[in-house]
N, C-alpha and C positions, 0 to 999 in steps of 0.2 A: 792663728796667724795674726800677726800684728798690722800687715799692713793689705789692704786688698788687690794690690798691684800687683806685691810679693806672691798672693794666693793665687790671681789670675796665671803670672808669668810661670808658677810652678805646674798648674792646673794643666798648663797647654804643652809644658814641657813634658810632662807625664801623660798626656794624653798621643803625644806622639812616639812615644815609646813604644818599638816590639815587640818586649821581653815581658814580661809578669811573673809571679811568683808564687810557690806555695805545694803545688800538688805533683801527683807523678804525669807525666804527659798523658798514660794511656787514659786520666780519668778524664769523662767525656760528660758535657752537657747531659741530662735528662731529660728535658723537653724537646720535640720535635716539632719541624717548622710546620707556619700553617699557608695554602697558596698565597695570602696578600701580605706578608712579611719579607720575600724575600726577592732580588732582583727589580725592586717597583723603584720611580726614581720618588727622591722626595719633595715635595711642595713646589714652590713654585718661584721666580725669583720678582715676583710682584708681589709674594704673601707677604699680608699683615704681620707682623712681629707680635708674640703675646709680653703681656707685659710684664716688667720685673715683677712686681709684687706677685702675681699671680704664680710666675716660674720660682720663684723663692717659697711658694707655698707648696711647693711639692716635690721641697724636702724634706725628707722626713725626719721626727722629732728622734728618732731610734735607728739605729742602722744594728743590726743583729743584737747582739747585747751591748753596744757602745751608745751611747747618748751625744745628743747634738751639743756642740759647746759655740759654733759660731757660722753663721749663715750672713751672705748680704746676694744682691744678685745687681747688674748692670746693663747697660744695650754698651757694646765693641765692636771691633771690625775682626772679624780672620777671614783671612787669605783675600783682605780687603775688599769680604761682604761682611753689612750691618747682619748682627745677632743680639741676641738676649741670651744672656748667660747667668745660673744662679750657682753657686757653691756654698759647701758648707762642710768644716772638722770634724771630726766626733771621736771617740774614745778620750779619756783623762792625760794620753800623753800626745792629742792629736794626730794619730799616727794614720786614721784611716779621710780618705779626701772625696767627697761627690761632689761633680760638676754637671749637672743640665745646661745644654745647649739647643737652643731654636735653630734649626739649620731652613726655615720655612722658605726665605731669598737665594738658598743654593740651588734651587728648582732640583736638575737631575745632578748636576754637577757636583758631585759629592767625593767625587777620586782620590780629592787634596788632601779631606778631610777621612774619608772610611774607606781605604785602599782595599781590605781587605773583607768588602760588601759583596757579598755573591762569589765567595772563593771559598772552595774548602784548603785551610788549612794545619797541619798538623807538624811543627817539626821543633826538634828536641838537640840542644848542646849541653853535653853534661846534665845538669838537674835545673837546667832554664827551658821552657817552653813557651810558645805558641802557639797557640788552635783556634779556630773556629769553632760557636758554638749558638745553640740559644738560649735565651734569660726569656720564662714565658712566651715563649713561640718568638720572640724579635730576635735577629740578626745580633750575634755578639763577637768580639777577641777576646780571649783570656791569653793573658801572657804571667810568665812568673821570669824574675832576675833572680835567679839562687846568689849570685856575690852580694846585690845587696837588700837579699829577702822581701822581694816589692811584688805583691800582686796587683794586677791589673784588670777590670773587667771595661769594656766598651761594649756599648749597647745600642743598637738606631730602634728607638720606641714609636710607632706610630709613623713610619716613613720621614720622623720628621726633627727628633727631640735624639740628639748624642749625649747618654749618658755613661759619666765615666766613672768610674769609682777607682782608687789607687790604697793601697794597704800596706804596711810595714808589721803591722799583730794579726792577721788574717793572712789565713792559705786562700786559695784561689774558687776552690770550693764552698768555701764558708765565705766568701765576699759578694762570691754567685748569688747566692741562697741569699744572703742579705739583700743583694739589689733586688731580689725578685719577691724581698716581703714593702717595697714601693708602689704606690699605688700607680701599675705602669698603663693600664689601661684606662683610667684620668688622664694620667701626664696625654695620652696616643690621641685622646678625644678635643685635646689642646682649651683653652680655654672659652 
């Protein structure tokens, strides 16, 4: 991405997205939750914010077989509370997108942002889905857009870290598997 505005404003766009892309609906998560993943609120809305450099560190240099081509990370406002936010491209035609977000100042009030926290959901139009799932025992969404072949995974890491990852050359399964070779249990431990 050329400009990190452009990255941001895409990131969030796509983060609020539904739909995801890639797989048949019935395939389902592999890991199963563990009690302090799910339903907990997260942080607190006096926490510390970690800092960019730190959140930009834990992105990974590799995302399945695609390599990183451009990372930065910044402190912004959504849904006007301060965050720390780090993203970063990867594969040769930047087709696949990860975002960590601090959501440490939304305390419990997470709604805005993870609607679909402590819901099970599964439903299917045509060859687009939606489900719930998890990414090494955390709370996920996977969505797939069959019109314009986009997988999506959302992840709440550690009660506290919204990781998004968004795909246009990755099924929904193979983006899963990719966010879940992150080192998520660092990111959960915060800095």
């Amino acid at each position: 991405m050329k400009s990190p505005l452009l990255t941001m404003a895409i990131l969030a766009v796509l983060a609020c997205c539904t739909w995801s892309c890639g797989d048949s609906a019935s395939e389902a998560a592999t890991t199963a939750p563990t009690e302090n993943t799910i339903n907990q609120p997260a942080g607190n809305p006096n926490a510390k914010l970690v800092g960019e450099k730190w959140l930009r560190g834990q992105l990974s240099a590799q995302l399945g077989s695609q390599k990183l081509n451009l990372s930065g990370a910044s402190q912004t406002e959504l849904n006007g509370i301060e965050v720390t936010k780090s993203q970063a491209t990867y594969g040769e035609d930047e087709t696949t997108i990860v975002s960590i977000t601090d959501l440490g100042k939304f305390g419990s009030n997470l709604g805005g942002v993870t609607p679909w926290l402590g819901k099970s959901i599964n439903s299917t139009t045509g060859s687009s889905f939606q489900r719930s799932s998890y990414v090494e025992n955390y709370p996920s969404l996977e969505t797939y857009n069959a019109e314009k072949q986009l997988a999506t995974i959302s992840a709440l890491v550690g009660n506290r870290f919204l990781v998004t990852a968004t795909s246009t050359s990755m099924r929904t399964t193979q983006l899963r598997d990719a966010v879940a070779t992150m080192e998520l249990e660092d990111l959960a431990k915060g800095e």
